[in-house]
C-alpha positions as CSV (number, residue, x, y, z in Angstrom):
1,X,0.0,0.0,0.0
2,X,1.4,3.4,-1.3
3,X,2.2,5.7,2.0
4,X,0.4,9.2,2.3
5,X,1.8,12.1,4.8
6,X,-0.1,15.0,5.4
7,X,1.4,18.2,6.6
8,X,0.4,22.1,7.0
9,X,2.7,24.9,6.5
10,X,3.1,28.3,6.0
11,X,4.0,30.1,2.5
12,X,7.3,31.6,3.3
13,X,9.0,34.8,1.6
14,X,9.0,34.4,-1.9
15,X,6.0,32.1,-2.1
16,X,8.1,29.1,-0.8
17,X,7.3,26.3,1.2
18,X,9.5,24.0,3.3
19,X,8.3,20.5,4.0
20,X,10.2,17.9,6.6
21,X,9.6,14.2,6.0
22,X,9.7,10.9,8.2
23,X,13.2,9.6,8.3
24,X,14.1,6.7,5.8
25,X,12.9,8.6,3.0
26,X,16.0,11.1,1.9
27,X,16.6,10.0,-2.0
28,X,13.1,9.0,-2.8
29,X,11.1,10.5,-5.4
30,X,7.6,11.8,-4.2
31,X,4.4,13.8,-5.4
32,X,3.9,16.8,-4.0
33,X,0.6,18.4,-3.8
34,X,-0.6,22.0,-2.7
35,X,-4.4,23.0,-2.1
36,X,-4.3,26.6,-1.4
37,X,-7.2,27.8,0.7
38,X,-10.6,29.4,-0.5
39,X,-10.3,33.0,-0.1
40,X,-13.5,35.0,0.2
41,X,-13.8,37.2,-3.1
42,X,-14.7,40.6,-2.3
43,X,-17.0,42.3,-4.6
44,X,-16.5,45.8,-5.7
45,X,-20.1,47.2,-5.5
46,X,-21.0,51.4,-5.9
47,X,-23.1,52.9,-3.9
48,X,-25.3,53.8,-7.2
49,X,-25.6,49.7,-7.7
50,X,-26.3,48.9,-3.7
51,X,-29.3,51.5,-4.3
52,X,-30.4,50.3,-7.1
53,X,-31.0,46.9,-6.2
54,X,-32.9,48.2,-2.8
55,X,-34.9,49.4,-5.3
56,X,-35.6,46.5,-7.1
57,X,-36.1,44.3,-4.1
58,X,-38.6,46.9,-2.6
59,X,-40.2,48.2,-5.3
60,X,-43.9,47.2,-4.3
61,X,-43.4,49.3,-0.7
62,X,-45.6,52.5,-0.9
63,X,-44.2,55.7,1.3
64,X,-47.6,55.1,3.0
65,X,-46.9,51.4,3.8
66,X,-43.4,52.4,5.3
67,X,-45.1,55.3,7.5
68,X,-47.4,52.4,8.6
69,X,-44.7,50.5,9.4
70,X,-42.5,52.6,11.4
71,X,-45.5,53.7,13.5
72,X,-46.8,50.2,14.1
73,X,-43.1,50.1,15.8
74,X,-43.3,52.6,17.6
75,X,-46.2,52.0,19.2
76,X,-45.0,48.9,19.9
77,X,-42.3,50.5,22.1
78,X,-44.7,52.2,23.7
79,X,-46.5,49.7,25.1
Protein backbone atom coordinates (compact mmCIF):
# COMPACT_ATOMS: atom_id res chain seq x y z
CA UNK A 1 0.00 0.00 0.00
CA UNK A 2 1.41 3.41 -1.33
CA UNK A 3 2.21 5.66 2.01
CA UNK A 4 0.42 9.15 2.29
CA UNK A 5 1.83 12.08 4.78
CA UNK A 6 -0.08 15.03 5.38
CA UNK A 7 1.40 18.24 6.57
CA UNK A 8 0.39 22.15 7.02
CA UNK A 9 2.74 24.86 6.50
CA UNK A 10 3.13 28.25 5.97
CA UNK A 11 4.02 30.09 2.51
CA UNK A 12 7.35 31.56 3.27
CA UNK A 13 9.04 34.78 1.57
CA UNK A 14 9.02 34.37 -1.94
CA UNK A 15 6.02 32.08 -2.11
CA UNK A 16 8.15 29.08 -0.78
CA UNK A 17 7.26 26.30 1.23
CA UNK A 18 9.53 23.96 3.28
CA UNK A 19 8.32 20.55 3.98
CA UNK A 20 10.20 17.88 6.61
CA UNK A 21 9.60 14.18 5.98
CA UNK A 22 9.68 10.95 8.21
CA UNK A 23 13.18 9.64 8.35
CA UNK A 24 14.14 6.72 5.75
CA UNK A 25 12.91 8.63 2.96
CA UNK A 26 15.98 11.08 1.89
CA UNK A 27 16.59 10.03 -2.04
CA UNK A 28 13.08 8.97 -2.78
CA UNK A 29 11.05 10.50 -5.37
CA UNK A 30 7.62 11.83 -4.21
CA UNK A 31 4.36 13.79 -5.38
CA UNK A 32 3.87 16.79 -4.04
CA UNK A 33 0.59 18.44 -3.80
CA UNK A 34 -0.64 21.98 -2.74
CA UNK A 35 -4.43 22.97 -2.12
CA UNK A 36 -4.33 26.56 -1.38
CA UNK A 37 -7.24 27.80 0.71
CA UNK A 38 -10.57 29.44 -0.46
CA UNK A 39 -10.33 33.03 -0.14
CA UNK A 40 -13.47 34.97 0.16
CA UNK A 41 -13.84 37.19 -3.06
CA UNK A 42 -14.70 40.62 -2.27
CA UNK A 43 -17.01 42.28 -4.62
CA UNK A 44 -16.49 45.79 -5.66
CA UNK A 45 -20.07 47.22 -5.55
CA UNK A 46 -20.97 51.38 -5.92
CA UNK A 47 -23.06 52.92 -3.87
CA UNK A 48 -25.33 53.78 -7.23
CA UNK A 49 -25.62 49.72 -7.70
CA UNK A 50 -26.31 48.90 -3.75
CA UNK A 51 -29.34 51.55 -4.32
CA UNK A 52 -30.38 50.32 -7.13
CA UNK A 53 -30.97 46.91 -6.21
CA UNK A 54 -32.93 48.19 -2.83
CA UNK A 55 -34.88 49.43 -5.26
CA UNK A 56 -35.64 46.54 -7.12
CA UNK A 57 -36.06 44.33 -4.08
CA UNK A 58 -38.58 46.87 -2.61
CA UNK A 59 -40.20 48.17 -5.26
CA UNK A 60 -43.85 47.23 -4.31
CA UNK A 61 -43.40 49.27 -0.75
CA UNK A 62 -45.63 52.49 -0.94
CA UNK A 63 -44.19 55.71 1.26
CA UNK A 64 -47.63 55.07 2.98
CA UNK A 65 -46.93 51.43 3.78
CA UNK A 66 -43.36 52.40 5.26
CA UNK A 67 -45.13 55.28 7.46
CA UNK A 68 -47.35 52.44 8.63
CA UNK A 69 -44.73 50.52 9.43
CA UNK A 70 -42.53 52.57 11.37
CA UNK A 71 -45.53 53.68 13.52
CA UNK A 72 -46.84 50.24 14.13
CA UNK A 73 -43.06 50.06 15.81
CA UNK A 74 -43.35 52.65 17.63
CA UNK A 75 -46.24 52.03 19.21
CA UNK A 76 -45.01 48.93 19.86
CA UNK A 77 -42.31 50.51 22.13
CA UNK A 78 -44.73 52.20 23.73
CA UNK A 79 -46.48 49.66 25.07
Amino acid sequence: MQAAFKVTTKVLPGNKIEIQLPSGSEGDEVDVFVVLPQKASVSQSNVLDMIEQARKRYAFRTAEDIDQQIRSEREAWDS
